[in-house]
N, CA, C and O atoms as a GROMACS GRO file, in nm:
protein
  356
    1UNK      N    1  -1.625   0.175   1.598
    1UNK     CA    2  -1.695   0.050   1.594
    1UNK      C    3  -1.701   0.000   1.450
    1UNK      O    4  -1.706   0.070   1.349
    2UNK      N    5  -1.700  -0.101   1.455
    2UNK     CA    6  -1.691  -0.191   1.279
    2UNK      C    7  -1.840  -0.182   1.272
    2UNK      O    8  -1.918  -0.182   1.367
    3UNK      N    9  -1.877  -0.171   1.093
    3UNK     CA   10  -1.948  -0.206   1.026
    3UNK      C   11  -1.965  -0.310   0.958
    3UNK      O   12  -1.877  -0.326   0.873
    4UNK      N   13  -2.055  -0.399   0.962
    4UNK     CA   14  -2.063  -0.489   0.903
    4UNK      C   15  -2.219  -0.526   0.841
    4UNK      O   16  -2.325  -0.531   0.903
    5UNK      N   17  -2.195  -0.550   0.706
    5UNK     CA   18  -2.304  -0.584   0.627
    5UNK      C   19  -2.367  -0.710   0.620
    5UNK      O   20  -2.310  -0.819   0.629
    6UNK      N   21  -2.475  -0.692   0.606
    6UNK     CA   22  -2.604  -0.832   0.619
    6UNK      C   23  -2.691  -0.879   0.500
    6UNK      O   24  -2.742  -0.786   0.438
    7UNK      N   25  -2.716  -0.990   0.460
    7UNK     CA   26  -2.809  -0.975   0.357
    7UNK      C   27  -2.933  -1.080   0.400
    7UNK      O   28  -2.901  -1.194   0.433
    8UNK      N   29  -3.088  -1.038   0.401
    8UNK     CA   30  -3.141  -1.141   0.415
    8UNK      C   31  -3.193  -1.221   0.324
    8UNK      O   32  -3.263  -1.177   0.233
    9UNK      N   33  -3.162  -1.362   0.338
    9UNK     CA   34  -3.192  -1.483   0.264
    9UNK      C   35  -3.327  -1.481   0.214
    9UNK      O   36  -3.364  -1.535   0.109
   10UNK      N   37  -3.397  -1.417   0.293
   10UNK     CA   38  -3.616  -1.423   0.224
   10UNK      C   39  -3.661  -1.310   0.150
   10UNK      O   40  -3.738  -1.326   0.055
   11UNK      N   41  -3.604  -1.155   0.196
   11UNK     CA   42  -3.641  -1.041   0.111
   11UNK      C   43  -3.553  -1.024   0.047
   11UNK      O   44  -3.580  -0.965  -0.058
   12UNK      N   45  -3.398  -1.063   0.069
   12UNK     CA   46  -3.304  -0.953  -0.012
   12UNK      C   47  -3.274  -0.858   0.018
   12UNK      O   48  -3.227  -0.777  -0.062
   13UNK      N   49  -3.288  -0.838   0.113
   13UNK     CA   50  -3.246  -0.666   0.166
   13UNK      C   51  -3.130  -0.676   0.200
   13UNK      O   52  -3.098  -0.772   0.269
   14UNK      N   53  -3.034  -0.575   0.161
   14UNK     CA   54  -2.890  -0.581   0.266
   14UNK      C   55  -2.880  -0.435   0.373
   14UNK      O   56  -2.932  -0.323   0.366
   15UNK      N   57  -2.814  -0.483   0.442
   15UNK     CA   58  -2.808  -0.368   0.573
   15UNK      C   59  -2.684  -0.391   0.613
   15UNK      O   60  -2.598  -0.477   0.599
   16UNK      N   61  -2.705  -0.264   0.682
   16UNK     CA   62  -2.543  -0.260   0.781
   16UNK      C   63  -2.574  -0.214   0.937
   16UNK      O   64  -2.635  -0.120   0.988
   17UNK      N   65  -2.503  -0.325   0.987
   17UNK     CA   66  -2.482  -0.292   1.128
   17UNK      C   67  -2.425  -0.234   1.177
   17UNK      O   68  -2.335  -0.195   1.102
   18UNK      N   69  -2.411  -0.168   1.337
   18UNK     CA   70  -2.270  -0.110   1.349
   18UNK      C   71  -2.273  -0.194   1.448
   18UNK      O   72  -2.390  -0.218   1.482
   19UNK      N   73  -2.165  -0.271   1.533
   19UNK     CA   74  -2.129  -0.388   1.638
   19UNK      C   75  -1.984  -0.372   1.664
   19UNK      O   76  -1.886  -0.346   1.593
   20UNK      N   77  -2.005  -0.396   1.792
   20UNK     CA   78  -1.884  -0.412   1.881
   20UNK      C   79  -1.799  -0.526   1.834
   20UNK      O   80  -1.855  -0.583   1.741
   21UNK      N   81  -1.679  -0.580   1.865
   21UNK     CA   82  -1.603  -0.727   1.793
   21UNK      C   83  -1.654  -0.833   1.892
   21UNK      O   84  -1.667  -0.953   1.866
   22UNK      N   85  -1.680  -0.773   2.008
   22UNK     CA   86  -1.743  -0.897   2.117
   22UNK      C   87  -1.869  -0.943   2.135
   22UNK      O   88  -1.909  -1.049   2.184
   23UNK      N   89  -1.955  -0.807   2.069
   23UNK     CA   90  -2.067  -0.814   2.058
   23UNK      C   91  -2.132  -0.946   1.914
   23UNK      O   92  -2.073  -0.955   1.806
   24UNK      N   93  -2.242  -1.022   1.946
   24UNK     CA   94  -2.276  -1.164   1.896
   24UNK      C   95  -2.298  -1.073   1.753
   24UNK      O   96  -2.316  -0.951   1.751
   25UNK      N   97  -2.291  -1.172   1.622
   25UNK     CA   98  -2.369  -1.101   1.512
   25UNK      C   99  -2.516  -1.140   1.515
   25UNK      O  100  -2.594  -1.214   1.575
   26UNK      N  101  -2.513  -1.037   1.404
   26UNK     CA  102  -2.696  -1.075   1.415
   26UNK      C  103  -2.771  -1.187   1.278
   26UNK      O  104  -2.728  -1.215   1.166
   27UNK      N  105  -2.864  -1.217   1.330
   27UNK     CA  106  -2.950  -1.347   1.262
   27UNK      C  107  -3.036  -1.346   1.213
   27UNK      O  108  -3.084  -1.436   1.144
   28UNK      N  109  -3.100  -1.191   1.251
   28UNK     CA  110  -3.244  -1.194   1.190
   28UNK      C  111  -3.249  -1.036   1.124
   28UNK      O  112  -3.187  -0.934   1.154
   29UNK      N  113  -3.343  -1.062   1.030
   29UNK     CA  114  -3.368  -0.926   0.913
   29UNK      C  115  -3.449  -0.837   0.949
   29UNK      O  116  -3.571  -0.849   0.941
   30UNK      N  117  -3.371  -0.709   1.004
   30UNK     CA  118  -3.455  -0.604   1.060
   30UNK      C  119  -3.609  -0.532   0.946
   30UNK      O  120  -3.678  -0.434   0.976
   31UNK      N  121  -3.622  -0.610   0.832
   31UNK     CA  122  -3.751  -0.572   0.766
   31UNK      C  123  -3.870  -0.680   0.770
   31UNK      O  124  -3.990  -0.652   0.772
   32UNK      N  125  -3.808  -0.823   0.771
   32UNK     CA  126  -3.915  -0.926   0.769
   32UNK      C  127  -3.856  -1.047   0.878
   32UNK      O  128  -3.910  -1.156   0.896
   33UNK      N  129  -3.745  -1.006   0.938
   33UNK     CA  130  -3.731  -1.063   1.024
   33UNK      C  131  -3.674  -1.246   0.995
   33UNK      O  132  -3.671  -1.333   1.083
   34UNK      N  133  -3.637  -1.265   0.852
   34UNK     CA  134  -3.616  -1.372   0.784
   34UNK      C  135  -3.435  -1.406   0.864
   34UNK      O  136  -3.392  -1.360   0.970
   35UNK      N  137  -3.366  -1.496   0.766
   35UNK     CA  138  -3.229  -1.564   0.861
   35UNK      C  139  -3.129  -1.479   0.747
   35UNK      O  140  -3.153  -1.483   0.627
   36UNK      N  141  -3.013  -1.403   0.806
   36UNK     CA  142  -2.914  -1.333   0.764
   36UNK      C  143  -2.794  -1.376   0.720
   36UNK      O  144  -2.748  -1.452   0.806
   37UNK      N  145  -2.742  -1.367   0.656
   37UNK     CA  146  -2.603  -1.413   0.577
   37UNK      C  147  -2.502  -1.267   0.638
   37UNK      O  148  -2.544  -1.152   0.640
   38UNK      N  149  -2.379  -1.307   0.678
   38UNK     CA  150  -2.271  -1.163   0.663
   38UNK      C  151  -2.218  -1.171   0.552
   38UNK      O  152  -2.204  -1.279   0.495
   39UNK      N  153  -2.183  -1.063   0.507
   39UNK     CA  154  -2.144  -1.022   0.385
   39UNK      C  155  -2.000  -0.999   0.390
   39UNK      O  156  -1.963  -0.951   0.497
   40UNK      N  157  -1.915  -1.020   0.308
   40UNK     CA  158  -1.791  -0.946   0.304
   40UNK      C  159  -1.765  -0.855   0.197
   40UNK      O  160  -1.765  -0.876   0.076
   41UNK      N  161  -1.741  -0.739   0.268
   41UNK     CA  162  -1.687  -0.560   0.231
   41UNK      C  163  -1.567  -0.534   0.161
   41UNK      O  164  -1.471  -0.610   0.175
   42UNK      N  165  -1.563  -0.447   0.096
   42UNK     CA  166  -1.410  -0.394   0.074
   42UNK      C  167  -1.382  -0.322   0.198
   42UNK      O  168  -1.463  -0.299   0.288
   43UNK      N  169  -1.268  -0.291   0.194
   43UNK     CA  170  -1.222  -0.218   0.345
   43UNK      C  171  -1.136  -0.073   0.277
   43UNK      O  172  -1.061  -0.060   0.180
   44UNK      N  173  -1.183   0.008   0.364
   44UNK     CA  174  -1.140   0.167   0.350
   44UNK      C  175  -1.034   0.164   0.333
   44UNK      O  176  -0.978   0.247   0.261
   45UNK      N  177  -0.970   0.066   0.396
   45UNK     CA  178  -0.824   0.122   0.482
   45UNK      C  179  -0.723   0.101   0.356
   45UNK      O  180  -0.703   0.012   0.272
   46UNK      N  181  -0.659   0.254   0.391
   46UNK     CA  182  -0.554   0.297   0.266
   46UNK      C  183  -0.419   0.329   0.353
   46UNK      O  184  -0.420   0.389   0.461
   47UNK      N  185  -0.270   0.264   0.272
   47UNK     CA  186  -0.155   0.290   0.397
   47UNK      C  187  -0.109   0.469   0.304
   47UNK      O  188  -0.118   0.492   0.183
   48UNK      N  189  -0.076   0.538   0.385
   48UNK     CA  190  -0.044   0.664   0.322
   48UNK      C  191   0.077   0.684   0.419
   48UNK      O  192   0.100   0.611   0.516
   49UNK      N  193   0.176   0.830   0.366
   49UNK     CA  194   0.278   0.810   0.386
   49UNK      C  195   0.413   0.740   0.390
   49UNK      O  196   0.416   0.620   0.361
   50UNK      N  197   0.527   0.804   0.425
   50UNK     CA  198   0.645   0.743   0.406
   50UNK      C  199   0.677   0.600   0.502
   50UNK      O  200   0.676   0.589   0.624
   51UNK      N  201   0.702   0.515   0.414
   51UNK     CA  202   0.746   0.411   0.531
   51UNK      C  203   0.690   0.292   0.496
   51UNK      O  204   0.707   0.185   0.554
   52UNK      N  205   0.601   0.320   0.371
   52UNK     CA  206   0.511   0.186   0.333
   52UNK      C  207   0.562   0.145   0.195
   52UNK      O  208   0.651   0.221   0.158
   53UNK      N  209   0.529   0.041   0.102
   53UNK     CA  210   0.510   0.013   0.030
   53UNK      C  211   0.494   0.132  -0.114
   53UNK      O  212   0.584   0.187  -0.176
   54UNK      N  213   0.389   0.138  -0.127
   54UNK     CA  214   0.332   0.190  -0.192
   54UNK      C  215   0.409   0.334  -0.240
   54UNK      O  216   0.416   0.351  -0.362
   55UNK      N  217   0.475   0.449  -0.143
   55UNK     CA  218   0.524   0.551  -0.094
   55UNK      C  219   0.679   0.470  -0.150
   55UNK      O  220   0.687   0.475  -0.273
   56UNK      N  221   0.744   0.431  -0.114
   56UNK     CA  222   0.870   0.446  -0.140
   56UNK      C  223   0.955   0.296  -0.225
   56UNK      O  224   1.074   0.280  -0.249
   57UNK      N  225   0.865   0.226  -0.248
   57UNK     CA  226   0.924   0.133  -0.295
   57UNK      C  227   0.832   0.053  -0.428
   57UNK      O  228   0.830  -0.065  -0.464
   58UNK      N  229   0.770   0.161  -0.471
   58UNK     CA  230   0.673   0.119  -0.567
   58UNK      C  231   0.729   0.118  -0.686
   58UNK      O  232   0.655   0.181  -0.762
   59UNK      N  233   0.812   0.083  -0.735
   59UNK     CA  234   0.894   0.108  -0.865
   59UNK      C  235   0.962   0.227  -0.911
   59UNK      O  236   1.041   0.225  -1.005
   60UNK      N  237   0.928   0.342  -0.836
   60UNK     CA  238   0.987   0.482  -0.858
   60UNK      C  239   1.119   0.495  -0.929
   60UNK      O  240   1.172   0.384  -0.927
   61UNK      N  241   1.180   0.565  -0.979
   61UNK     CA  242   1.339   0.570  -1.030
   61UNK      C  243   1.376   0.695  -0.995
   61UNK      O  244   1.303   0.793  -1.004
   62UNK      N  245   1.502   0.694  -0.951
   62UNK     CA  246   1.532   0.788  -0.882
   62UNK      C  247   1.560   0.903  -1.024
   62UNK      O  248   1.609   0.864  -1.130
   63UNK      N  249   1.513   1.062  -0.997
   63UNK     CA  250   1.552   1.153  -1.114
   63UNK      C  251   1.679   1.110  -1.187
   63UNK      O  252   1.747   1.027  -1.126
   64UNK      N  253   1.725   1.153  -1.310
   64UNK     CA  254   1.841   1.171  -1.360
   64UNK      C  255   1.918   1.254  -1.338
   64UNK      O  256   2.034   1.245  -1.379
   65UNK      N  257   1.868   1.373  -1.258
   65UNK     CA  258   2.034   1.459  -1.179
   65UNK      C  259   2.058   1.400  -1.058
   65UNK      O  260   2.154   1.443  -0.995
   66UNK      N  261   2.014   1.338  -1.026
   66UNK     CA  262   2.086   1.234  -0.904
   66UNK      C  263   2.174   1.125  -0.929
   66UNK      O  264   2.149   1.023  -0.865
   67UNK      N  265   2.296   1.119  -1.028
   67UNK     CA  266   2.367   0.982  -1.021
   67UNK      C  267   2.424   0.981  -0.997
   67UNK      O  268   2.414   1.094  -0.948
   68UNK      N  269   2.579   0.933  -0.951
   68UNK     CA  270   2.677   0.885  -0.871
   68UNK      C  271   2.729   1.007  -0.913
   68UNK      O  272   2.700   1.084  -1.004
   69UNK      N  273   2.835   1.007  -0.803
   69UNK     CA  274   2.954   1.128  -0.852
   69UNK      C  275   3.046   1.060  -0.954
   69UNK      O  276   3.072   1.104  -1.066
   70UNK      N  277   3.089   0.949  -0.901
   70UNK     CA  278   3.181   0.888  -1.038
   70UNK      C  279   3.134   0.907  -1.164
   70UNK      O  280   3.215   0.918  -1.256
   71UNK      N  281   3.031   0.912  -1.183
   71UNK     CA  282   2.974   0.873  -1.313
   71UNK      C  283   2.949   1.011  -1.364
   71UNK      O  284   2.930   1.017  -1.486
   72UNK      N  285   2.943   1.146  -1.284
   72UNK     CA  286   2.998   1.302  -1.361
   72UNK      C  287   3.119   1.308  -1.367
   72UNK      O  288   3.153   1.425  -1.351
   73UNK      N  289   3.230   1.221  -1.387
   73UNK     CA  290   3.333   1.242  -1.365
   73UNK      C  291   3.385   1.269  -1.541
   73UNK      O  292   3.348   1.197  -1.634
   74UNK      N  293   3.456   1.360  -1.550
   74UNK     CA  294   3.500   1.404  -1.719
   74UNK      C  295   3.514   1.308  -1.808
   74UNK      O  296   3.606   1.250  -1.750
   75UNK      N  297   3.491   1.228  -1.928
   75UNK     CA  298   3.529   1.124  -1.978
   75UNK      C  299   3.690   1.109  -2.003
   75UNK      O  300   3.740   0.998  -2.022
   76UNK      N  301   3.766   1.227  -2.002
   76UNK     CA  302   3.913   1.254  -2.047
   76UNK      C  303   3.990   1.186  -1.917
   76UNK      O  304   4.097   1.127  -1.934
   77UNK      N  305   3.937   1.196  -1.807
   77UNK     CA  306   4.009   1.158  -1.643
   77UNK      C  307   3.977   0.984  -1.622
   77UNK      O  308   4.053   0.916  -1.552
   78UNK      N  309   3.839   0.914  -1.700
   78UNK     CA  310   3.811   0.801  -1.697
   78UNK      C  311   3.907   0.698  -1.750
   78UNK      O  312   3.953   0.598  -1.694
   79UNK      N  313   3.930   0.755  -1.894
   79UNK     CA  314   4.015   0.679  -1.997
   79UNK      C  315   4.195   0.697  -1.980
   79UNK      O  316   4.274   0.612  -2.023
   80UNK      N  317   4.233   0.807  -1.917
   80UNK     CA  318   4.362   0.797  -1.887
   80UNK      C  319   4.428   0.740  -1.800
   80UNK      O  320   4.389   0.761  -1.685
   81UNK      N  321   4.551   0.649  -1.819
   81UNK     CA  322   4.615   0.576  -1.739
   81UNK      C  323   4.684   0.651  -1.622
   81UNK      O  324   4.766   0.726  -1.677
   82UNK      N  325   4.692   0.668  -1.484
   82UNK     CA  326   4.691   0.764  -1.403
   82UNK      C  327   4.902   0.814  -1.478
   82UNK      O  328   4.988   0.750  -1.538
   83UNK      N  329   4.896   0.918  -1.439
   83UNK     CA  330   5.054   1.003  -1.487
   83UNK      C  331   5.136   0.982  -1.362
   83UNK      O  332   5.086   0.972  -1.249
   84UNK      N  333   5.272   0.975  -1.391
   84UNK     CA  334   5.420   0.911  -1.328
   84UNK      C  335   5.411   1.031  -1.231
   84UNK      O  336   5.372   1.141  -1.270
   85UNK      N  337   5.448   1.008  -1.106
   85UNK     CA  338   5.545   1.152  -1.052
   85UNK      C  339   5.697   1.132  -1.087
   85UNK      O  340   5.748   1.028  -1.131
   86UNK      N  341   5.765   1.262  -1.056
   86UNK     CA  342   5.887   1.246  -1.061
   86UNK      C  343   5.971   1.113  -1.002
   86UNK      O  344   6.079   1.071  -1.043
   87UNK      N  345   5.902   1.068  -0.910
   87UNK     CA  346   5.952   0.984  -0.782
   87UNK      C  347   6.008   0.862  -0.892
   87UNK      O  348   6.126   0.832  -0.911
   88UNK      N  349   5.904   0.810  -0.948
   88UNK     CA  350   5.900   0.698  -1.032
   88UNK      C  351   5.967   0.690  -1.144
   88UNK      O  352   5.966   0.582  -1.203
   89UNK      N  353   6.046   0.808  -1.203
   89UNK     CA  354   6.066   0.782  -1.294
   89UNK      C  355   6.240   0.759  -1.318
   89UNK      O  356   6.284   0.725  -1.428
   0.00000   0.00000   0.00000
């Protein structure tokens, strides 16, 4: 069931209800019985795990022993122009 907070307009008191979503809000101040304002809350709700935001796409960088295979490739095999076979020559 949701919680929802109250403040009354004559004492100042704030409270919390607990209420159904169908159920009416309430109007009057369970200490002096004065007219109620709802309040708005922060909310608990935290996304955890893989699959969200936060978890996998939050700016992370992937380690540095993870880079391409090309890119461990020897610098001597990069820079050389590939060699003739016999066929070609």
């Amino acid at each position: 069931m949701p919680i929802y907070e109250y403040k009354c307009r004559k004492c100042g008191k704030e409270f919390e209800s607990f209420q159904g979503i169908a159920e009416p809000a309430v109007t009057s101040c369970r200490f002096c019985s004065g007219s109620v304002r709802k309040l708005m809350s922060l909310s608990s709700f935290h996304l955890k795990g893989s699959g969200w935001y936060a978890t996998d796409y939050s700016g992370k960088k992937a380690p540095a022993g993870e880079k391409k295979k090309e890119d461990k490739a020897p610098e001597t095999e990069k820079s050389q122009p590939p060699s003739k076979t016999k066929s070609e020559e």
